[in-house]
C-alpha positions in Angstrom: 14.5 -166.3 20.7 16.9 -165.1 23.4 19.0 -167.6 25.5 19.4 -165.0 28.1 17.2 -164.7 31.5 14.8 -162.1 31.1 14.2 -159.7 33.9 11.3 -157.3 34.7 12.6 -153.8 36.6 9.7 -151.5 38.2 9.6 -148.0 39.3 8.3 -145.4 39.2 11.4 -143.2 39.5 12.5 -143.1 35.5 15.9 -142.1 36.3 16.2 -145.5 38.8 14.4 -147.9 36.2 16.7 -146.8 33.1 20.0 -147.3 35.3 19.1 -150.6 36.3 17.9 -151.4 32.7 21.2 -149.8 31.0 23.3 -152.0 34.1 21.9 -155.2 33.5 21.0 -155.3 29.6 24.2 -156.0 28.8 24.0 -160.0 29.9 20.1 -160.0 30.4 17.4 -159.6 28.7 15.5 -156.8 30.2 12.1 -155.0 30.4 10.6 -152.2 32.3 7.4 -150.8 33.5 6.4 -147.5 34.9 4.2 -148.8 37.7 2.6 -151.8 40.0 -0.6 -151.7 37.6 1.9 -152.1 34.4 4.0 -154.9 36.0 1.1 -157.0 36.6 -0.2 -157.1 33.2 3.0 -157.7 31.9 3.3 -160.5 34.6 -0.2 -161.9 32.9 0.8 -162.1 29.8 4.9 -162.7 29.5 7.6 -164.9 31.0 10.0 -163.5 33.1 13.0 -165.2 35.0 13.1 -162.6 37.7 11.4 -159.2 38.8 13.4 -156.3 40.3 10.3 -154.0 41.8 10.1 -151.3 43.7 7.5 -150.9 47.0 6.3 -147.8 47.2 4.7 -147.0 43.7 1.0 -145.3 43.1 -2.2 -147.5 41.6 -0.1 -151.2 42.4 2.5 -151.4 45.1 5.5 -153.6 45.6 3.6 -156.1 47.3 0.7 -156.3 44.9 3.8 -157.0 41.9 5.0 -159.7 44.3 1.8 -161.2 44.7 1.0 -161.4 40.9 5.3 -162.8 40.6 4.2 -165.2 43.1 1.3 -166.5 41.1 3.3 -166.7 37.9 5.8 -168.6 40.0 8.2 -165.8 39.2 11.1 -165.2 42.0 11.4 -161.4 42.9 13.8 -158.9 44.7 12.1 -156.0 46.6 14.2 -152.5 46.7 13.3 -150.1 49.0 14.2 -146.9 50.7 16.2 -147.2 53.9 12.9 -146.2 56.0 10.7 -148.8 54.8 13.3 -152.2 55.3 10.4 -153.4 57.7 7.7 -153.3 54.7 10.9 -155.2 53.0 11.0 -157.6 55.2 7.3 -158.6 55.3 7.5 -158.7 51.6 10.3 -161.8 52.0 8.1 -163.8 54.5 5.4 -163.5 51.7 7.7 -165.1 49.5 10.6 -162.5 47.9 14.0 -163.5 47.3 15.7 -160.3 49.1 15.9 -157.4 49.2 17.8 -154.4 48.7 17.4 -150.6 50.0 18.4 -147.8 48.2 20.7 -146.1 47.1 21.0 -149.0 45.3 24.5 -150.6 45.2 25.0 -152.2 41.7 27.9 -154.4 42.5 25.5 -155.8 45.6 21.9 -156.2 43.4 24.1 -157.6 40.8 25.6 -160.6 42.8 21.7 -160.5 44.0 20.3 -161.1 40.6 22.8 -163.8 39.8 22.3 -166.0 42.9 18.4 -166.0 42.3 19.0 -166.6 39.0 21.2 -169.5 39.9 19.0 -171.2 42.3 15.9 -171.6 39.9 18.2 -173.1 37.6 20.4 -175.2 39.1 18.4 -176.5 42.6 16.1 -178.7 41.8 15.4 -179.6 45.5 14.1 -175.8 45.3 10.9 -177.1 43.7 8.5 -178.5 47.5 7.1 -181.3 45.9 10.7 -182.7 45.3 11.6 -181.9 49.3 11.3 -184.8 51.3 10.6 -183.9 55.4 12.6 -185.2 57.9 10.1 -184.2 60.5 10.2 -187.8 61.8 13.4 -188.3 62.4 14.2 -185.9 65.3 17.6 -184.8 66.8 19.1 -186.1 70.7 17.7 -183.1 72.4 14.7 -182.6 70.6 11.5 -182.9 72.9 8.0 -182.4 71.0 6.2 -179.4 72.4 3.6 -180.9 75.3 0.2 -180.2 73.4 -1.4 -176.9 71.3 -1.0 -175.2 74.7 2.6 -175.3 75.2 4.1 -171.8 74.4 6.7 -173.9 72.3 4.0 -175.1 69.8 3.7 -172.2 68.1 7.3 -171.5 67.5 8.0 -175.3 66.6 4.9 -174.8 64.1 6.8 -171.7 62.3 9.5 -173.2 62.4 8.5 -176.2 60.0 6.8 -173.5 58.3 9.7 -171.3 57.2 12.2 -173.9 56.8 12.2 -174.6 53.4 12.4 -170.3 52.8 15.7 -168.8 52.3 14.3 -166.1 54.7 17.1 -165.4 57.7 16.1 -166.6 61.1 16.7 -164.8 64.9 15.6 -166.7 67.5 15.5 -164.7 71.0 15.1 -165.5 74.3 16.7 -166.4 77.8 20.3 -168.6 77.8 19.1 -172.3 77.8 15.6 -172.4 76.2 16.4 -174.8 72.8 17.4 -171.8 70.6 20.1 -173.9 69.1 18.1 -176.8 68.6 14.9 -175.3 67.0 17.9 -173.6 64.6 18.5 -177.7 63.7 15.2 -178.5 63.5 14.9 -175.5 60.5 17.9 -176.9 59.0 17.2 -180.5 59.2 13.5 -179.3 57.3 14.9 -177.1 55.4 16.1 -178.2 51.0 19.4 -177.3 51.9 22.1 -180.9 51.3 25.0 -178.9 53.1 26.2 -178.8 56.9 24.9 -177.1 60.1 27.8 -174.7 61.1 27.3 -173.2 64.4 29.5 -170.1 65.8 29.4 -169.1 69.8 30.0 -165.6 69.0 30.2 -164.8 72.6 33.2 -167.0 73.0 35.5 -165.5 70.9 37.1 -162.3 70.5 36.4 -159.8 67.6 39.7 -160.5 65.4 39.1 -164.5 66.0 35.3 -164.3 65.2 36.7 -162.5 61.6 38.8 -165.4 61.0 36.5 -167.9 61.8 33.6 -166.5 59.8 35.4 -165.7 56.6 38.8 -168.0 56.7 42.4 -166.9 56.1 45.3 -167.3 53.7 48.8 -168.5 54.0 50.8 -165.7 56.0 47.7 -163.9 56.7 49.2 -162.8 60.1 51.6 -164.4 62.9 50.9 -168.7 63.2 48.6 -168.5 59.9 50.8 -171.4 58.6 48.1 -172.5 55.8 44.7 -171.1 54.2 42.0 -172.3 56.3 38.1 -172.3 55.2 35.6 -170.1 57.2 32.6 -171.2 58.5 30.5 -169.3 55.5 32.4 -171.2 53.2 32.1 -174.2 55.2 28.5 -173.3 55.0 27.5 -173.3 51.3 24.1 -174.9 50.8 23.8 -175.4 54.7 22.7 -173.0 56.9 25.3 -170.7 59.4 24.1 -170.7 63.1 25.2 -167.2 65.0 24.6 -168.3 68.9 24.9 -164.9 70.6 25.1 -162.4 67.5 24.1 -159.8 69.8 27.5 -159.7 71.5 29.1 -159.1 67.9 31.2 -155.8 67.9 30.5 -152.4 65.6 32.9 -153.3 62.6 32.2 -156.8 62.4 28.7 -155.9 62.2 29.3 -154.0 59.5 31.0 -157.0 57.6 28.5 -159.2 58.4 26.1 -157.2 56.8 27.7 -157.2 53.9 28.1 -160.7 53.7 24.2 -161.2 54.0 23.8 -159.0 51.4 25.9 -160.1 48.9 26.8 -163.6 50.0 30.3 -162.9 48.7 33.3 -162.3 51.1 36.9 -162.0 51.1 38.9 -164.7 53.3 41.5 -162.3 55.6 44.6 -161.6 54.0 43.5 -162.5 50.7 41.8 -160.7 47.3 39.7 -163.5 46.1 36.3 -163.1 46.2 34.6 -166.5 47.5 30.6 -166.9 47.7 28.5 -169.2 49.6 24.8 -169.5 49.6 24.3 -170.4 53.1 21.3 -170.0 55.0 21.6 -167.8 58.5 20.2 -168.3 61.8 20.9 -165.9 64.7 20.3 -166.5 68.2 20.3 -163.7 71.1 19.3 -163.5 74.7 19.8 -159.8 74.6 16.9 -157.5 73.3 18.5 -156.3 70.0 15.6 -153.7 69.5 16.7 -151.8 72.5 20.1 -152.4 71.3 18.9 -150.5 68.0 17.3 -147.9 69.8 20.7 -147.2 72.0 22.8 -147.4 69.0 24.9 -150.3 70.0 23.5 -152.4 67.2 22.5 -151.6 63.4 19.4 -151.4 62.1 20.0 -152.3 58.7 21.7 -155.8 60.1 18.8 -156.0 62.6 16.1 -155.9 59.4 18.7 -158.7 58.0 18.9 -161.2 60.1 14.7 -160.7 61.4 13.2 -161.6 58.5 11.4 -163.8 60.9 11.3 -163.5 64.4 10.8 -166.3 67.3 10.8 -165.5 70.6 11.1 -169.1 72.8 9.6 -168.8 75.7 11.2 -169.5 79.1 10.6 -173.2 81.0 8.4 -171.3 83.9 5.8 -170.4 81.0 6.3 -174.1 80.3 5.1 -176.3 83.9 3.2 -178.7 81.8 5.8 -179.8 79.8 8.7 -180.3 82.3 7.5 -184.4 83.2 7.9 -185.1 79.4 10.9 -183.1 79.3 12.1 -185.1 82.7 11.3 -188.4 80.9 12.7 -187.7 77.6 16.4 -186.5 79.6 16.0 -189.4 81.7 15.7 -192.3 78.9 18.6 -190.7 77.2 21.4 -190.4 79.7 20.1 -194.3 80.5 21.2 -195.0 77.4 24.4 -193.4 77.6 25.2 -194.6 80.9 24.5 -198.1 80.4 21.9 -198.3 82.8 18.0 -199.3 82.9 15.4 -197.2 82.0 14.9 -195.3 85.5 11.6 -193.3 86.6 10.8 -190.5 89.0 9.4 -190.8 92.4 6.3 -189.0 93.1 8.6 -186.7 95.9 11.1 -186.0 93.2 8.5 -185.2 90.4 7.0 -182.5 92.2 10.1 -181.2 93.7 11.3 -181.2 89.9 8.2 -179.5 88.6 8.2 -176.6 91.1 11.9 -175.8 90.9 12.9 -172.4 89.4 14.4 -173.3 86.4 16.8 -170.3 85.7 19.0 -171.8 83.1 15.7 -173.1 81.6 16.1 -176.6 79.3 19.8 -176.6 79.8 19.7 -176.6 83.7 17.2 -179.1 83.5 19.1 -181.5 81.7 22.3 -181.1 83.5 20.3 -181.8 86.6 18.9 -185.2 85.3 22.4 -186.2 83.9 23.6 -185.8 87.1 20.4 -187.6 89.0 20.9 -190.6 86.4 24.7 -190.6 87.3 24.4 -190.6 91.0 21.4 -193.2 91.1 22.2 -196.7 92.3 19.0 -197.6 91.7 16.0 -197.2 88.9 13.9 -194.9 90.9 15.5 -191.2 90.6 14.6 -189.9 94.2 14.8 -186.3 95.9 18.4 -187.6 97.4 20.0 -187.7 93.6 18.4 -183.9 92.7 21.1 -181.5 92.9 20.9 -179.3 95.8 20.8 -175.7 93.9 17.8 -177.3 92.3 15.9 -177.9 95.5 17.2 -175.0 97.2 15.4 -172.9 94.4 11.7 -174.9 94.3 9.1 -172.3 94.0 6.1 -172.9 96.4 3.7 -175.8 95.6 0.4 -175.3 93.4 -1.2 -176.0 96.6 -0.2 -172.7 98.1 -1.0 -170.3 95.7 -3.3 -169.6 92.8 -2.2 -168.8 89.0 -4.9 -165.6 89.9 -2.5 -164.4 92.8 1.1 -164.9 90.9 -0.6 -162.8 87.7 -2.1 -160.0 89.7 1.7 -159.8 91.7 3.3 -160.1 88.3 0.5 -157.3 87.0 1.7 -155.0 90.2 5.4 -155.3 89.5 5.0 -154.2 86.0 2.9 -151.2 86.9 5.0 -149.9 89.9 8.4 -150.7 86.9 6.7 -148.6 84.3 5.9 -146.0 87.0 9.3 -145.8 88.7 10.7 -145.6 85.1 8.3 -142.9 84.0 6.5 -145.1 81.3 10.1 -146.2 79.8 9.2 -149.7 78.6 12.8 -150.8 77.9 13.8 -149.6 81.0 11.0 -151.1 83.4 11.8 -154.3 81.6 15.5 -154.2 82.3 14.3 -153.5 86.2 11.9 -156.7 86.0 15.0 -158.3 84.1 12.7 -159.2 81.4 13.3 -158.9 77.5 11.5 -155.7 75.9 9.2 -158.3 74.0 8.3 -160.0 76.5 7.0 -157.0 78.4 5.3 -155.8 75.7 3.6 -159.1 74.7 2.7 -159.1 79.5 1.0 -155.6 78.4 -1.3 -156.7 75.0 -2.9 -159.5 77.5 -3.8 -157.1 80.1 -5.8 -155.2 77.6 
């Protein structure tokens, strides 16, 4: 009996299947099959320690051999033409490893193979019955969402759900909506024993973005007086948070891509070859689709860092929640002030509740750090609330109907789409609006 892992390769395409079976037979045991229909069987009736499958194949496709891996508890890597990455992305959220589009790049499928190969083996925490949740235990500026209604629930709900995945993350939406702390909340969930390294891409410049990502050697350039670590490295077995990845430029892109692939990486200024298996969560207020589409962000890196999507929805779409939200702020910065637990005046509640919001969460907090501050007293009243706060109060409930605001908000997207000549991207840049969010605006009108 052979010590070595034994791997099942499927597709169609014979000369594909015997150049991945001549590549890896020589430290694997390996076995092939023509077809989905032939994978499955073979699935049925053998052990394997990994499948390698194509997704396009006649009688059984890719995802029908993942499915039958899946119930054989079998980890798998999907490889795909370049034109169907999005079918190789659904194939990860229903549990594959990664994947890999073709023409397939040995060296990159190789390092793939051994880092699946290495996680079944050597993380037991891998295994859900041996994760313990730390759902209970939540972080400062974590606020439950404010019932099944809240917009927030749902993304808080996949959040929990994909956690424990290896599956990359890109949470969207305006500045100041949580996206950093719902990418905590996945890690603190998540199996994964190492740190949460966040990176404000927006913050630095290309060259020092490079060296902060990947590290640096000894006399890598001018003041590099010793190696340093980079946050990948920093990273392994935690999870890398990329706040603002959309304002990464073209040839870092293209490293960072490569990195996801591969998780392998070369510090600057030096030849060794480091790995890290870290987990990735990216974070944009930009639209990266329409980025895609103008050509000022890659696809293939788009596909990589998607595998699933949440969009976090602004605090206007979020009324009922603001008083817990309020609260939550208000008994924390008590705490940190030294001062009683302080509540809101009727006045300054509804004042609070109405305001505009812009900088969504963020705004609001600053706001009730500065009410807390400025209080001399326990009751936080309209003369504490900043004054760009009141001066942008929307009108009361009183004075208008949620009927009214949605037929004005249904009018302004018609007369955008119209003055744009049905150009969705565009009418939604006019509205100043995400893509998505148009889009998502449109499907409930139907």
């Amino acid at each position: 009996m052979s010590d070595k892992p034994k791997l099942l390769i499927v597709d169609d395409e014979f000369n594909t299947r015997e150049a991945l079976v001549r590549f890896f037979r020589r430290r694997y045991e390996t076995e092939a099959a023509p077809d989905g229909l032939a994978a499955i069987e073979l699935l049925k009736n053998h052990h394997f320690d990994l499948v390698l499958t194509d997704l396009r194949m006649p009688g059984a496709d890719g995802m029908q051999v993942l499915d039958a891996a899946n119930h054989a508890g079998t980890p798998a890597i999907v490889l795909t033409a370049y034109g169907s990455i999005g079918d190789a992305v659904k194939a990860v959220k229903l549990g594959a490893f990664d994947f890999v589009s073709k023409p397939i790049k040995l060296d990159v499928l190789d390092q793939m193979v051994q880092s699946a190969l290495s996680r079944e083996k050597h993380d037991p925490a891998a295994k859900p019955e041996k994760r313990e949740s730390v759902k209970n235990t939540p972080l400062p500026d974590f606020v439950a969402p404010h019932g099944e209604n809240d917009p927030m629930s749902r993304v808080f709900e996949t959040a929990r759900a994909v956690a424990a995945s290896r599956a990359s993350v890109l949470l969207s939406g305006e500045s100041g909506t949580g996206k950093e702390v719902v990418a905590q909340l996945i890690h603190r969930e998540s199996r994964r024993k190492g740190p949460f390294v966040p990176v404000h891409c927006a913050a630095l410049t290309s060259t020092i973005l490079e060296s902060e990502l990947f590290g640096y050697e000894k006399g890598a350039f001018t003041g590099a007086a010793e190696r340093r670590i980079g946050k990948f490295e920093q990273a392994d077995n935690g999870t890398v948070f990329l706040d603002e990845v959309g304002e990464i430029d073209a040839a870092t892109q293209v490293k960072l891509l490569r990195v996801l692939e591969t998780r392998s990486f070369e510090r600057v200024g030096g030849i060794e070859t480091v790995h890290s298996d870290f987990r990735l969560v990216a974070a944009t207020n930009r639209d990266l689709r329409a980025m895609v589409d103008a050509g000022t962000f890659r696809e293939d890196l788009y596909y990589r860092i998607s595998v699933i999507d949440l969009e976090l929805p602004p605090l206007r779409e979020r009324r009922d929640a603001i008083p817990d939200l309020l609260n939550h702020f208000a008994r924390y910065f008590a705490r940190e002030n030294g001062k009683a637990e302080p509540r809101f005046s009727k006045e300054a509640m509804e004042i609070l509740q109405n305001a505009a919001w812009q900088g969504n969460i963020r705004e609001l907090r600053n706001c009730v750090e500065s009410m807390v501050v400025l209080s001399n007293t326990e009751t936080l009243e309209k003369s504490v609330i900043p004054r760009n706060v009141i001066d942008n109060v929307s009108r009361p409930a009183a004075e208008t109907s949620t009927l009214d605001l949605r037929e004005t908000e249904e009018t302004l997207i018609e007369k955008a789409l119209a003055e744009c000549n049905g150009n969705r991207t565009r009418a939604a840049e006019k509205l100043g609006i995400s893509r998505r969010t148009l889009l998502r605006r449109l499907a409930e009108k139907k």
